[in-house]
C-alpha positions in Angstrom: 86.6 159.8 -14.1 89.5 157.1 -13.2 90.1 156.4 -16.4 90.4 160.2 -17.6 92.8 160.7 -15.1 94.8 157.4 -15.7 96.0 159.3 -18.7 99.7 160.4 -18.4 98.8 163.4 -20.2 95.8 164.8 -18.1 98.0 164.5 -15.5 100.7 166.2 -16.9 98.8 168.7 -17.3 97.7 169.0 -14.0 100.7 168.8 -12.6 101.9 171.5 -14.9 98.7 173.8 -14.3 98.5 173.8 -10.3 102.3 174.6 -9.9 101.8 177.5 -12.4 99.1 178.3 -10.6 101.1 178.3 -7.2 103.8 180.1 -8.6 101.7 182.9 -9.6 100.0 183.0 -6.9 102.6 183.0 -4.1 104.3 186.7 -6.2 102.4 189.8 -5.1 101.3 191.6 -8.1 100.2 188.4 -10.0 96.5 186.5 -9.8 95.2 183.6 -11.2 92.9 185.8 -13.0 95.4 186.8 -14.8 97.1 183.6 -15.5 94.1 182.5 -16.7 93.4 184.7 -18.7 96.6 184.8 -20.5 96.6 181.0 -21.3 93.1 181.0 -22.4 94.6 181.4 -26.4 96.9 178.5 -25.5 94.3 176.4 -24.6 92.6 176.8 -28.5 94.2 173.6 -30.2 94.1 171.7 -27.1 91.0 169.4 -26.6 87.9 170.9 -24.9 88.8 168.6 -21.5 92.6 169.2 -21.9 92.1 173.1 -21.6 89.5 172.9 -18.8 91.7 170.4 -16.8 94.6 172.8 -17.2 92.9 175.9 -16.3 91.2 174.5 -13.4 94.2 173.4 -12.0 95.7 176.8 -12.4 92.7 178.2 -10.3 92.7 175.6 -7.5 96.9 176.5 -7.7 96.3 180.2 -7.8 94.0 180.3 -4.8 96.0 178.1 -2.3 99.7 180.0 -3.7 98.5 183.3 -2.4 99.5 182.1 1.4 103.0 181.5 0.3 103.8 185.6 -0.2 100.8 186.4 2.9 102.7 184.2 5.3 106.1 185.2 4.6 106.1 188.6 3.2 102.7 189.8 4.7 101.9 190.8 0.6 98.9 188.5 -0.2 99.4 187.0 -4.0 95.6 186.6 -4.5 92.6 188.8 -2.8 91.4 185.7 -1.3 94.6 185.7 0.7 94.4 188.9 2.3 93.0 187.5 5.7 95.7 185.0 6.0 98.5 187.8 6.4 96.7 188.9 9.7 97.9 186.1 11.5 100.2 183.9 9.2 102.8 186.9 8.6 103.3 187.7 12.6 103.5 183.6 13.2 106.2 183.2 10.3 107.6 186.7 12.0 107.9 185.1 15.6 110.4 182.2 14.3 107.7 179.7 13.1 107.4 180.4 9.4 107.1 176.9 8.8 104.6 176.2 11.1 102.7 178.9 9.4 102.9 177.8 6.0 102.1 174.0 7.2 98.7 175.1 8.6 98.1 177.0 6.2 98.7 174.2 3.4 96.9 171.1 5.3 93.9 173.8 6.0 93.6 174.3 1.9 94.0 170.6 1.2 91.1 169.9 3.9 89.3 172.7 2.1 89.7 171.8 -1.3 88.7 168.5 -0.7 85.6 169.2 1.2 84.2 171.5 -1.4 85.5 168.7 -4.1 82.7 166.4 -2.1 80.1 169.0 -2.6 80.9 169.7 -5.7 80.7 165.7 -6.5 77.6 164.9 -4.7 75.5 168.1 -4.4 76.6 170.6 -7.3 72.7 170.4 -9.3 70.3 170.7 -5.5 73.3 173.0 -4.5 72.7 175.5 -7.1 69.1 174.8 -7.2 68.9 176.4 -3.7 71.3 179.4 -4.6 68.9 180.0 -7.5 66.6 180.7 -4.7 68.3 184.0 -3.5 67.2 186.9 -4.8 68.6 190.4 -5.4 67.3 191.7 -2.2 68.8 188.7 0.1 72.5 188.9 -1.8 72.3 192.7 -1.0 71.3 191.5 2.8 73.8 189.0 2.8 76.7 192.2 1.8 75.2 194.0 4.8 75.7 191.5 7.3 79.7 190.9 5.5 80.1 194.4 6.2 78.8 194.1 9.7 81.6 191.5 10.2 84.2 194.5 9.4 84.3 195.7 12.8 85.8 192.2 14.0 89.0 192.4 11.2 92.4 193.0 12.9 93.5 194.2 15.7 92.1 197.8 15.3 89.4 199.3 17.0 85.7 198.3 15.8 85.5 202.3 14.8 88.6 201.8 13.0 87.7 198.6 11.4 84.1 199.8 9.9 85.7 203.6 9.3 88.4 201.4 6.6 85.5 199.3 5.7 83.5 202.8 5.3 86.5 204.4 2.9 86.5 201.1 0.7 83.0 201.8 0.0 83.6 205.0 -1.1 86.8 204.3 -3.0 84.5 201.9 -5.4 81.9 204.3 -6.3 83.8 206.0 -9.3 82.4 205.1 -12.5 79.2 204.0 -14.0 75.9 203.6 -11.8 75.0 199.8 -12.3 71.5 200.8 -12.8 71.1 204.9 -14.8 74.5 203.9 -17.0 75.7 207.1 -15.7 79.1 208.8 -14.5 79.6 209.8 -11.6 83.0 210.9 -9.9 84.9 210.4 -13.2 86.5 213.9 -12.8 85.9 213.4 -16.7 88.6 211.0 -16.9 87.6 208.4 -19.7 90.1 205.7 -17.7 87.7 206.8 -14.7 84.4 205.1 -16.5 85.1 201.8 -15.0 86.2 203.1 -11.8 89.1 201.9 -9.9 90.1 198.5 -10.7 90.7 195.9 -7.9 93.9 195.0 -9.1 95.7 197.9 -9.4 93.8 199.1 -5.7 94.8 195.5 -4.1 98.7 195.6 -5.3 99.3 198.8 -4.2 97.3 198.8 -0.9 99.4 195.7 0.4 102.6 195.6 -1.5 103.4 199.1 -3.1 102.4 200.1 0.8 104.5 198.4 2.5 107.9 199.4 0.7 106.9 202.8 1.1 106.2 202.0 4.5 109.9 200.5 4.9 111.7 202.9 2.5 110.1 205.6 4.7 112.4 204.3 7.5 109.0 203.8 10.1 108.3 200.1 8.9 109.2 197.5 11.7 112.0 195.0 10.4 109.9 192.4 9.5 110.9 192.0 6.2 113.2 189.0 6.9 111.3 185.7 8.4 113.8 183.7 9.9 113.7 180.3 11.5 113.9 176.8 9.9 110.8 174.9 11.9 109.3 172.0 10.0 106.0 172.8 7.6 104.7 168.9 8.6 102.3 169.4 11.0 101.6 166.1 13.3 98.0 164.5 13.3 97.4 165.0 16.8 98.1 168.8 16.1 95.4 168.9 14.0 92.6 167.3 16.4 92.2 170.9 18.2 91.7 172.4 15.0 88.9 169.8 13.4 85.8 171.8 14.6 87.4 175.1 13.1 88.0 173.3 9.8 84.9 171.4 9.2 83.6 174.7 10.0 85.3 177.7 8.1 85.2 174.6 5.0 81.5 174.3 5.1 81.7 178.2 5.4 83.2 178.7 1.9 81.7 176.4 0.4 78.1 177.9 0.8 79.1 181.5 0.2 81.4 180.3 -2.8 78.0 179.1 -4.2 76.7 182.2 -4.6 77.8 184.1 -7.9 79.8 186.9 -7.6 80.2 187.0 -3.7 84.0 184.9 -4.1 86.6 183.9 -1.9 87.2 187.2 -0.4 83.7 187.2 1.6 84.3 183.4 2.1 87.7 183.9 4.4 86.3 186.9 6.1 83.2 185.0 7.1 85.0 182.0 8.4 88.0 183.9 10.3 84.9 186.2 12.3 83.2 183.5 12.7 86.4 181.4 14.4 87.5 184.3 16.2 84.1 184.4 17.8 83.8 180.8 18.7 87.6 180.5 19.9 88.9 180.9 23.9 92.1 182.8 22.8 89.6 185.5 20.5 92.7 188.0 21.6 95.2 186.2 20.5 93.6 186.6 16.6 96.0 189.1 14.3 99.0 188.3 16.1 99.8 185.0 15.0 96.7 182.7 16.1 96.2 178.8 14.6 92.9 178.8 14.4 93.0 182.5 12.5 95.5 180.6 9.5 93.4 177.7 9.4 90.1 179.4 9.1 91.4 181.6 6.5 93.0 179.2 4.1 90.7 176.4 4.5 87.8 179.1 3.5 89.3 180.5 0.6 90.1 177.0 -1.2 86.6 175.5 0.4 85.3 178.5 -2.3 86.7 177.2 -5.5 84.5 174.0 -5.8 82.1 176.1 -4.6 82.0 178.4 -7.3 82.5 175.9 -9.6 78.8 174.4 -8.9 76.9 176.8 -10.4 79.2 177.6 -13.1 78.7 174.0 -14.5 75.4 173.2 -13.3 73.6 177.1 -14.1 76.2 178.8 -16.4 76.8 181.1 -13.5 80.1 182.0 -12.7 80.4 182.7 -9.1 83.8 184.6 -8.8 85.7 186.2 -11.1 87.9 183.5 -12.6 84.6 181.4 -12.9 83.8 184.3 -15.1 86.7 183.5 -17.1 86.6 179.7 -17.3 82.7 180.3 -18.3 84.2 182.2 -21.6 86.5 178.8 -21.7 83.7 176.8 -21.7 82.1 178.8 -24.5 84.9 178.8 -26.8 85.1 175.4 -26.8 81.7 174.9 -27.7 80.4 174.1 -24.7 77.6 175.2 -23.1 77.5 175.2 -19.3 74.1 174.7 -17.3 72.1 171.5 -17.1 72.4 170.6 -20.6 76.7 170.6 -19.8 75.9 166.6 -17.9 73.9 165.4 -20.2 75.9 166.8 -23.4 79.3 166.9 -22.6 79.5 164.6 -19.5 83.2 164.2 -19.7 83.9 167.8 -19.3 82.0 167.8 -16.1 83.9 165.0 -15.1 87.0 166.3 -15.7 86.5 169.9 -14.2 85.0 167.7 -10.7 87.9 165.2 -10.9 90.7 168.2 -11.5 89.4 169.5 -8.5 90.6 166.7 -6.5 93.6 165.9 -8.2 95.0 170.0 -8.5 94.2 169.9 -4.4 96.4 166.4 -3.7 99.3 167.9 -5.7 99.1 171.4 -4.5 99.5 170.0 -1.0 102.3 167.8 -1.9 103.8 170.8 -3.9 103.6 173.1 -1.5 104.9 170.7 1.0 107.9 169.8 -1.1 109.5 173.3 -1.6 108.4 174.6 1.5 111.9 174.6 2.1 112.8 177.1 -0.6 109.5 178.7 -0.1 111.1 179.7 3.1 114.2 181.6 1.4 111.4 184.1 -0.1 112.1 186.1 3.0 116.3 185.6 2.9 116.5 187.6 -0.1 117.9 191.4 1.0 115.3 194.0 0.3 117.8 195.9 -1.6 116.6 193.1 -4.1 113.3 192.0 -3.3 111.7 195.5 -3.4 112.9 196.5 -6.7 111.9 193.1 -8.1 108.6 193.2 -6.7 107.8 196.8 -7.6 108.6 195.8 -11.4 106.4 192.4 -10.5 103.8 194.9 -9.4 103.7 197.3 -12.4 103.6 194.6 -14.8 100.8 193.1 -13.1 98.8 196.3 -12.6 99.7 197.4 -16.6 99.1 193.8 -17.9 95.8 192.8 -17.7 93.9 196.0 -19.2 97.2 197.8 -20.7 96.4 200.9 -19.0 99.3 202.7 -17.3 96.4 204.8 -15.5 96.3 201.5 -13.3 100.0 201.7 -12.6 99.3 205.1 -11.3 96.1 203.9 -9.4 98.3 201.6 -7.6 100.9 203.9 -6.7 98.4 205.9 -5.0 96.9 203.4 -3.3 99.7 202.4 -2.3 101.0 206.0 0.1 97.0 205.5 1.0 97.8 202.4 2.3 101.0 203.6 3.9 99.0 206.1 5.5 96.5 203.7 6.7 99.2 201.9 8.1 100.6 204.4 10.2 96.9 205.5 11.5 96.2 201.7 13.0 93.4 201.3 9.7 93.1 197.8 9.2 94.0 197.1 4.9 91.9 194.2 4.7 88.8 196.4 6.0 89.3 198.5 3.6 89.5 196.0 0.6 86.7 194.0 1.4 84.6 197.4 1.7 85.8 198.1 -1.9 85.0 194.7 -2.9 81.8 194.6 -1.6 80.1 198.1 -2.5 79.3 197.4 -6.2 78.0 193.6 -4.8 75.4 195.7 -2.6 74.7 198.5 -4.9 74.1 196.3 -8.1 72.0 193.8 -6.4 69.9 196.4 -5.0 69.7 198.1 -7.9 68.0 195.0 -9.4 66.1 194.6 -6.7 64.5 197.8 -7.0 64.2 197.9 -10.5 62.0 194.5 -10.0 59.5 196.2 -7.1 59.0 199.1 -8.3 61.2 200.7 -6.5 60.1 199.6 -3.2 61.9 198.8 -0.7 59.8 197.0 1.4 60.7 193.3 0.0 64.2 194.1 1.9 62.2 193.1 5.4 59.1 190.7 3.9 61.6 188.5 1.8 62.1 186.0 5.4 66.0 185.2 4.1 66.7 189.0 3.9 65.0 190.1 6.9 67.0 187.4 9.0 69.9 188.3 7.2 69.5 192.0 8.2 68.8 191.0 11.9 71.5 189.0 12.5 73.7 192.4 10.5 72.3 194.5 13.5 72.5 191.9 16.1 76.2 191.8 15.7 76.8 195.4 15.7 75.0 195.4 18.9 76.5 192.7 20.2 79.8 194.3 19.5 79.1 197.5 21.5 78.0 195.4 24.1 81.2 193.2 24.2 83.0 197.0 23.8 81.6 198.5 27.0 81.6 195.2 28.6 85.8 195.8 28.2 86.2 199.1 29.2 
């Protein structure tokens, strides 16, 4: 692995890949999905490891970018940055934009490095164990996510499982994972697949809020100001060791699991953080520990997904889903027979890992300066620049203008949202989670017979279920405790 990194070229490309990666991350409207996807041709005269080194490092980039826009212009680049705008856009707001971004960017080095070490050591018993969880526990395991909605923002828990609720509704246009049929299509062919995230994420949190502002209600928020150091001290970062060791381990394990993501991941460890933490009120309006769980979650999920795409030829998130096809068309074929095979491509999708996370910190930490100057740039500009950003990005990766008009109207939902206290990021994770549930238990039906008794005898899904009701309950408790 030192030796394939000792090459000027691999690193060149890494160095090339994660700032790409950052850059597209840190504009609202673009993903990594998308950059991927589009330099997957680029990649066919390249060497097998060349292309996986590059594209890996545009995914590791890609993840830990989507802070950059979150923090400064409370429009998350990336889904899996949607939880870092709760607290990192009113800390940048209150003067500290700096400050923001620093905690943000140490928590995704620490992070990425953490799931690099699983990844190294424990990728083949790792995805053993996942191997273990059936249809029945990852349905369990979206119950207990959605259970966490009630604790997002600073909404009531109504409001928070009401959003949560409406995103669940929102993604059941299309076909029915199981019959193959339509349902809701309105007999609209672009209806078949439903609504796309893409389109539904953009215009929920960007195309929202400049209708929101152009609308003359927004707060003026749109300009961060203050010019506060991103270095954060070490002895600033003893108070937040538990929390990041933590919220790591937390995306790690849930970035293991195909198809639950980064999204999930983020949400899990900020709860979870919020719970545990003395200042739980101070969450959503600018807390540490709220940035730090976030970020270090969401990057902790990339070598988690990562395991068993290399080790089962599982993807487990959607840009794993892509750098499987990678793997393919460069005649390699992920799963166990990947090490033994093709040893040097696991090697150099492990080691890219680290390397992309060391130079995205160091990146990041660089320009934070002109990072900063995101926010200095007069609306009159930025809005029109980021609308365009926005249309290109909901039009360019299907080259459907019925997405462009998905996301317009998602984003006066989101305006209206806005304006009646319902927490966005309850409502996307909702929408991202309903077809998780509903195709898992689909399968999981379709395997019993369509019984659904395995949901309490399987001991993983019944515990997972219990602790699902446990919170709720817990919740109304801690409600009426308050009033």
């Amino acid at each position: 692995m030192i030796a394939l990194f000792s090459d000027p070229l691999i690193l060149g490309l890494v160095l090339l890949g994660t700032t790409l990666g950052i850059t597209v991350g840190g504009i609202p409207g673009l993903t990594g999905t998308m950059l991927i996807a589009l330099t997957l041709p680029f990649t066919f005269s390249m060497q097998p490891v060349e292309g996986l080194v590059l594209l890996v490092a545009m995914y590791v980039g890609a993840v830990s970018g989507g802070l950059i826009s979150a923090t400064l212009l409370r429009m998350p680049g990336t889904p899996a940055a949607v939880m870092t705008t709760l607290d990192g856009y009113p800390m940048a707001n209150s003067g500290r934009p700096g400050r923001a971004l620093g905690l943000g960017m140490g928590a995704s080095l620490v992070g990425g490095i953490i799931s690099w070490f699983a990844l190294w050591q424990l990728s083949e018993p790792m995805a053993d164990w996942s191997t273990k969880l059936g249809p029945f526990e990852l349905f369990s395991l979206v119950i207990l996510a959605l259970a966490l909605l009630a604790g997002v923002g600073e909404s009531t828990r109504a409001r928070g499982l009401l959003a949560g609720s409406l995103g669940v509704l929102v993604a059941m246009p299309g076909m029915h994972p199981a019959t193959g049929e339509l349902r809701w299509t309105m007999e609209f062919t672009s209806m078949n697949e439903g609504f796309r995230l893409i389109p539904v994420l953009i215009g929920m949190f960007a195309i929202g809020k400049i209708l929101d502002d152009i609308l003359g209600k927004a707060e003026k928020v749109e300009k961060v100001t203050g010019k506060d150091s991103a270095w954060i001290p070490l002895s600033d970062w003893k108070k937040h060791f538990v929390n990041l060791i933590r919220s790591s381990g937390i995306g790690t394990l849930i970035g293991i699991l195909p198809g639950v993501g980064a999204n999930i991941g983020s949400l899990a460890a900020y709860v979870t953080a919020k719970r545990a933490s003395k200042d739980a009120d101070k969450f959503g309006k600018g807390s540490e520990e709220g940035i730090v769980a976030s970020e270090s979650a969401n990057n902790a999920t990339v070598g988690g997904a990562l395991i068993p795409l290399i080790a089962l030829g599982i993807p487990g998130s959607v840009i794993g889903a892509v750098l499987l096809g990678a793997l393919i068309v460069h005649g390699l074929q992920p799963g166990p027979l990947l090490f033994r095979q093709n040893p040097e491509a696991v090697h150099a999708i492990i080691g890219t890992v680290l390397v992309a996370n060391l130079m995205m910190f160091l990146i990041m930490l660089i320009c934070a300066r002109w990072m900063a100057k995101l926010s200095l740039i007069p609306k009159n500009i930025l809005f029109p620049a980021v609308t365009l950003c926005c249309v290109w990005g909901a039009y360019a990766l299907n080259g459907l203008w019925f997405d462009v008009i998905v996301m317009f109207i998602f984003g006066l939902l989101g305006c209206l949202m806005e304006r009646s206290k319902l927490p966005l990021a309850a409502f996307v994770i909702g929408f991202v989670l309903a077809p998780v549930a509903e195709e898992n238990l689909c399968a999981g039906l379709m395997a019993s017979g369509g019984s659904y008794v395995p949901l309490l005898s399987r001991p993983i899904s019944l515990c997972l279920l219990v602790l699902a009701g446990c919170l709720l309950l817990w919740k109304k408790k801690d409600s009426a405790n308050r009033s």
